[in-house]
C-alpha positions in Angstrom: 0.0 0.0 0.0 2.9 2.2 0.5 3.7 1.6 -2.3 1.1 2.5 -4.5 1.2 5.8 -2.4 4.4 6.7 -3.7 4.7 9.0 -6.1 6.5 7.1 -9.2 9.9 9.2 -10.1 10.5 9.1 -13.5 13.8 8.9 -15.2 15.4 12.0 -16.2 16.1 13.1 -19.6 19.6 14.3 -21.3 17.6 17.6 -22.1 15.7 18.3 -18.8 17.8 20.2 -16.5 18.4 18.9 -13.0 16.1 19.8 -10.1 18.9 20.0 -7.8 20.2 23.0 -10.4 17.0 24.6 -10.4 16.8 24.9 -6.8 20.0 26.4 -6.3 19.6 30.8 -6.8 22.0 32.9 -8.5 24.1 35.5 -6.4 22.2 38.9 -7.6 20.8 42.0 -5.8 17.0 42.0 -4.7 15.9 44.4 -7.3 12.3 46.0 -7.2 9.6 46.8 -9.1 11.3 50.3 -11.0 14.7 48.8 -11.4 13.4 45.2 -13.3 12.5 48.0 -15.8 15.9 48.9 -16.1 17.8 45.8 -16.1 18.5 45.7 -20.1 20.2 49.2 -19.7 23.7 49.5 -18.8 24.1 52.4 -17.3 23.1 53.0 -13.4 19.5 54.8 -12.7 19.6 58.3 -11.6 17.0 59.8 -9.4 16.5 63.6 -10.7 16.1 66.0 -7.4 13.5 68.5 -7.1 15.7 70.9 -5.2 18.5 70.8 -7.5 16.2 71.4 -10.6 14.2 74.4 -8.7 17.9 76.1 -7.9 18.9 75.9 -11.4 15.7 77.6 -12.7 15.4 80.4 -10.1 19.4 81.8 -11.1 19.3 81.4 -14.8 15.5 81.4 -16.2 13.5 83.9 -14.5 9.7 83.5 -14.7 7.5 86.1 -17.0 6.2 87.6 -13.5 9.6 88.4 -12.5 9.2 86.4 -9.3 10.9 82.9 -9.3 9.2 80.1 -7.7 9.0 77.0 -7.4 7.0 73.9 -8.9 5.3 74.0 -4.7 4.8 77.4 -4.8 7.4 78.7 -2.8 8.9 82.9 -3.8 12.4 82.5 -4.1 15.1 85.6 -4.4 15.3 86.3 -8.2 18.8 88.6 -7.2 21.4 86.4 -7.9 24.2 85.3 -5.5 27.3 87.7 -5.8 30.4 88.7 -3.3 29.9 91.7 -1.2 32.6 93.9 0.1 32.6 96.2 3.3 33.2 99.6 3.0 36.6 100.8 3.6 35.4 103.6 5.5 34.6 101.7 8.7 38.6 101.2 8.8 39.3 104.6 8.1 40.4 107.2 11.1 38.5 110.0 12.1 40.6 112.6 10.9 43.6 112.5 9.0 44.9 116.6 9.6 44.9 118.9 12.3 45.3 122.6 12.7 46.6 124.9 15.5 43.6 125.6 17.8 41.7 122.5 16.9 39.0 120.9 19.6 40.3 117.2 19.1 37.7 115.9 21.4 35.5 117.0 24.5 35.2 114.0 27.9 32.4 114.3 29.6 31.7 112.7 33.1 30.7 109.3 33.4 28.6 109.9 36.7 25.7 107.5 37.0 24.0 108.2 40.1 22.7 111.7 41.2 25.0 113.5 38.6 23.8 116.7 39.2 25.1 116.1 43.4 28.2 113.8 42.8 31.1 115.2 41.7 31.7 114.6 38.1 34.4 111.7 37.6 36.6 110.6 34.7 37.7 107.2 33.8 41.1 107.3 32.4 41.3 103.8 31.4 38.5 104.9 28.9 40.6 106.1 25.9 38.6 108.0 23.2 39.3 107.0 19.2 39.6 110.6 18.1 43.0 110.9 19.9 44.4 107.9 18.0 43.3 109.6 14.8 46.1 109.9 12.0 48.7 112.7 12.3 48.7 112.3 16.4 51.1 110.6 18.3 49.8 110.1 21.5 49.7 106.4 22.7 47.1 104.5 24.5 49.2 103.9 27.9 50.6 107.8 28.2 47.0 108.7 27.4 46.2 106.8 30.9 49.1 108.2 32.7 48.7 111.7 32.0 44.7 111.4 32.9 45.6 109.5 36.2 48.2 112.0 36.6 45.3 114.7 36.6 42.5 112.5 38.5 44.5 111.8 41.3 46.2 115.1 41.8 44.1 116.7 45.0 44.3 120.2 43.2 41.8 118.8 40.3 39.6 116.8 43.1 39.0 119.9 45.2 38.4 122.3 42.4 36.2 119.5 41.2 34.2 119.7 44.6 33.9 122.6 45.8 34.4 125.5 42.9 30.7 125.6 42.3 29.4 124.5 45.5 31.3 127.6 47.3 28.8 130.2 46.4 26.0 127.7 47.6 27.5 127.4 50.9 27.7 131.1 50.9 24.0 131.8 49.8 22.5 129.3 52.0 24.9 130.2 55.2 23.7 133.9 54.8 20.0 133.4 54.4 20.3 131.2 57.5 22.0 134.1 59.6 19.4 136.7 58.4 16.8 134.7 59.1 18.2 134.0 62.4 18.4 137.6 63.2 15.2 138.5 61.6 12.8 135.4 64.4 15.6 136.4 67.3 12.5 138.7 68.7 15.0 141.5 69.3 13.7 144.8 68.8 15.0 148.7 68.6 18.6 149.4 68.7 19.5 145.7 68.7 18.0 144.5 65.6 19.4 147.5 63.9 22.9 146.2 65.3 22.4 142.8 64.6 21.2 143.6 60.8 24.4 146.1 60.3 26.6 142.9 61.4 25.1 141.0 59.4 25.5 142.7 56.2 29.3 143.1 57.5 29.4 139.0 57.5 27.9 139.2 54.2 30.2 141.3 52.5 33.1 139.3 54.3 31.4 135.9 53.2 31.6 137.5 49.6 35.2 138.7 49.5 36.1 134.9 51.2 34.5 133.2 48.5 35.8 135.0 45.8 39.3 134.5 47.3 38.9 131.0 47.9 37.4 130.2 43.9 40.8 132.5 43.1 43.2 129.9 45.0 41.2 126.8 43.2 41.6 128.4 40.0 44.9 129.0 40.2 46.1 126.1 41.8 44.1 124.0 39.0 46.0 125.7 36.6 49.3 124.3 38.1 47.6 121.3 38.1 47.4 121.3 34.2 50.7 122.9 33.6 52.2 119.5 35.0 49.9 117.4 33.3 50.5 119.3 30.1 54.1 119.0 30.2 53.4 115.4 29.5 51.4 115.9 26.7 53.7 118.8 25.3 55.6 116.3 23.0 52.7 115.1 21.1 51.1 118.4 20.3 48.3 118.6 22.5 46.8 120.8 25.2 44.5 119.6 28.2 42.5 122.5 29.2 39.2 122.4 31.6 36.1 123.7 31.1 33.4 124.5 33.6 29.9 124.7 32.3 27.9 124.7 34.7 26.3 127.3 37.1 25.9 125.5 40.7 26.3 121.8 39.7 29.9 120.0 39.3 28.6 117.6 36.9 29.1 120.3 33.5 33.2 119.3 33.7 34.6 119.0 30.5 38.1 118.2 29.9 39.0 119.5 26.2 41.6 118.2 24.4 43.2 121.2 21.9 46.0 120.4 19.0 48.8 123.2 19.2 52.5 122.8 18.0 54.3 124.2 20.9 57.4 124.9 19.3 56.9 128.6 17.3 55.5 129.8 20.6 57.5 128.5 23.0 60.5 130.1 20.3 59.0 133.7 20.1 58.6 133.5 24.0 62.2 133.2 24.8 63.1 136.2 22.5 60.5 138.5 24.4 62.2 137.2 27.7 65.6 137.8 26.2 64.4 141.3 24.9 62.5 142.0 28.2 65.4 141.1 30.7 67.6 144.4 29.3 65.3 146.5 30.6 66.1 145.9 34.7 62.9 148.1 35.6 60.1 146.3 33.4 59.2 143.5 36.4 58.9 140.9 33.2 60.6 138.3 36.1 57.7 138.9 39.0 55.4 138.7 36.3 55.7 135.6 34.6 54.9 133.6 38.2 57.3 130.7 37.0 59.7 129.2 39.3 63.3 128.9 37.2 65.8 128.7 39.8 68.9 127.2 39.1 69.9 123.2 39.3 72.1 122.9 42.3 74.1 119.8 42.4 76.1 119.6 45.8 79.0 117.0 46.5 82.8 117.8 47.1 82.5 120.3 43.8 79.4 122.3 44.1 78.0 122.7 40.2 75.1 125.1 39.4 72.8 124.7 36.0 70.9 127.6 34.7 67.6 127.1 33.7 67.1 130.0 31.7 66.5 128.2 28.4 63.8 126.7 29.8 61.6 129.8 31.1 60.1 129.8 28.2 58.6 126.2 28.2 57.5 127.0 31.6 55.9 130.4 30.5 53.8 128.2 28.0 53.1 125.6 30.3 51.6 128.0 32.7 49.1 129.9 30.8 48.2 126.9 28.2 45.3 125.6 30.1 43.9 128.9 29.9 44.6 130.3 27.0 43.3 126.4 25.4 39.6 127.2 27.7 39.3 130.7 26.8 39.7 129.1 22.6 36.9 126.5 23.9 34.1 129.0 24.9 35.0 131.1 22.0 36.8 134.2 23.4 39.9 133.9 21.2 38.3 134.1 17.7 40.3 136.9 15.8 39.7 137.9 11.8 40.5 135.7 9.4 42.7 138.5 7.1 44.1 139.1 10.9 44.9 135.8 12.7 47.3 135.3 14.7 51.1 134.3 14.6 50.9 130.6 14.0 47.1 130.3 14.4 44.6 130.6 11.4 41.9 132.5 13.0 42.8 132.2 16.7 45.0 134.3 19.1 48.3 132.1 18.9 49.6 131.1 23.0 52.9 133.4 22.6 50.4 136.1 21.9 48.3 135.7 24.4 50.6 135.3 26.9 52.3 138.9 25.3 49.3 140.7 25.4 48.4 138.9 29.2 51.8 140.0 30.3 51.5 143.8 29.1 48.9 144.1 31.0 49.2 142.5 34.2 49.9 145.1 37.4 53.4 144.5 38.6 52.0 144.6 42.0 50.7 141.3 43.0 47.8 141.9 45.5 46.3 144.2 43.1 45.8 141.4 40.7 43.1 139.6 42.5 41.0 142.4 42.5 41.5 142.8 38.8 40.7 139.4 38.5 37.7 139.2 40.1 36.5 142.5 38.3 37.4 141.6 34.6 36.2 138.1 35.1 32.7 139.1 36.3 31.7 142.6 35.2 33.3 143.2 32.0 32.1 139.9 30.6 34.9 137.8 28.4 38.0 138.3 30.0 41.1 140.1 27.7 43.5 139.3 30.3 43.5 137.3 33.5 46.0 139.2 36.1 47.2 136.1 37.6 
């Protein structure tokens, strides 16, 4: 029976290939449904990309519309890609040339809280770009050393303090004492006396004010003349400018371009020309200090500092004559000028025409100080 149930094999023929061969598969690739289309072809299939086509179209066919888009609808740029290049003035300085009598640049206080109170403050590590402009040769660290020269020096900190607030203290010390005398319920005689004494303080408080803004103004200017020697090199004068009425927070420090060397020349000859004359005073007048360099050991040897009166001159009237150019006082004629200004009075004439004028008695030059500096308006010499 099992025999009838088994299938009968029947012999193979020469031409019939062998069922162990057709079972065995060929070493190919699984290949799908779009590539058994492509099996005759020799070369590889390549899938086209939208992204690449859409490019292509948008830079070198624009559409009728002028707007470039895409087969999904998307705007593209229809400007073509191209290089760019910065402007060469964002590299460029400031300024390449500077004149005698030139502002170069104004600081102003960096105060943050209660300005108009506070003392106004500089920074000197805070270097401005106009004074690294072309044709100035001023560097970044004598920048900081000359300004912490002049911030730390206590002559610039109390002028800073207490210039503007001395009249204050006046004005509110001398309402208080009138009003004092005024409630003191004192009648007759005695509140006559007491109101004659107190104008007395008043006109007292007012000569002791004016004295004390002389001394700060005058010991500021030393303070400059120092810090200006510094800067005398590079062609540039520091000079301060007070702006404001009761507040210390209108400092300015202005920062002038002046070549030193024609004035500081036409100086010495008016001191050479003024010392043959024994009675002119020119000496007590300059208020310089030129003694001579003493250099003591076994052989005593003195240096004469004559040569460099002149520098000092400059050095001590600078800082004035550079605030007086600020606000405007100095402006001559054009067809005038001065002697190595275009349209400014020069330092050396200045200081000639300061000089000529000043009293040669000392005490009498406060007074004309005070006088010239708040009467007569802008000053044409300051007899200090």
């Amino acid at each position: 029976m099992s025999e009838n149930n088994t299938p009968r094999k029947e012999p193979l023929g020469e031409d019939e290939p062998s069922p162990i061969a057709q079972s065995t598969p060929s070493k190919t690739w699984v290949q799908f449904e779009d590539e058994t289309e492509n099996v005759g072809k020799s070369e590889p299939a390549v899938i086209p990309t939208e992204n690449v086509h859409v490019l292509e179209r948008s830079f070198s066919k624009p559409s009728p519309g002028g707007i470039n888009s895409d087969t999904n609808g998307a705007v593209l740029d229809p400007k073509p890609l191209r290089n760019v290049e910065l402007p060469v003035a964002t590299v460029e300085p400031i300024r390449q040339g500077f004149v005698n009598g030139d502002v170069i640049v104004t600081l102003l206080p960096v105060n943050s809280s209660f300005p108009w109170i506070t003392p106004a403050r500089f920074r000197p590590e805070l270097v401005p770009e106009e004074l690294m402009a072309q044709g100035l040769t001023l560097t970044v660290e004598e920048y900081v050393q000359a300004m912490e020269l002049l911030v730390n020096d206590f002559r610039f900190t109390i002028y800073n303090i207490c210039y503007k607030r001395v009249l204050v203290v006046w004005v509110v010390l001398a309402f208080l004492v009138l009003f004092g005398v005024l409630f003191s319920n004192q009648t007759g005689p005695t509140l006559f006396g007491l109101g004659i004494g107190w104008l007395m303080f008043n006109a007292a408080a007012i000569f002791l004010s004016m004295w004390v803004k002389f001394k700060l103004t005058r010991n500021l200017e030393k303070c400059l003349a120092h810090v200006n020697k510094q800067l005398l090199r590079h062609k540039i004068v520091i000079a301060l400018d007070d702006r404001g009425k009761i507040s210390c927070h209108k400092v300015n420090l202005c920062f002038l371009y002046m070549d030193s060397g024609p004035c500081i020349n036409h100086l010495q000859t008016s001191i050479d020309q003024q010392e043959r004359d024994q009675n002119s005073g020119w000496e007590q007048k300059m208020d310089i200090t030129a003694n001579d360099i003493v250099i003591q050991g076994s052989r005593t040897t003195r240096l004469s500092r004559k040569q460099e009166r002149a520098t000092l001159l400059y050095l001590r009237y600078i800082a004035r004559w550079g605030k007086e150019v600020v606000r405007g006082y100095l402006v001559s004629p054009p067809a005038k000028g001065g002697r190595h200004c275009h349209s400014l009075t020069c330092p050396c004439q200045y200081i000639d025409e300061h000089l000529y004028c000043k009293p040669p008695d000392y005490p009498c030059s406060f007074f004309f100080f005070m006088s010239d500096r708040n009467i007569h308006g802008p000053p044409s010499g300051l007899y200090v």
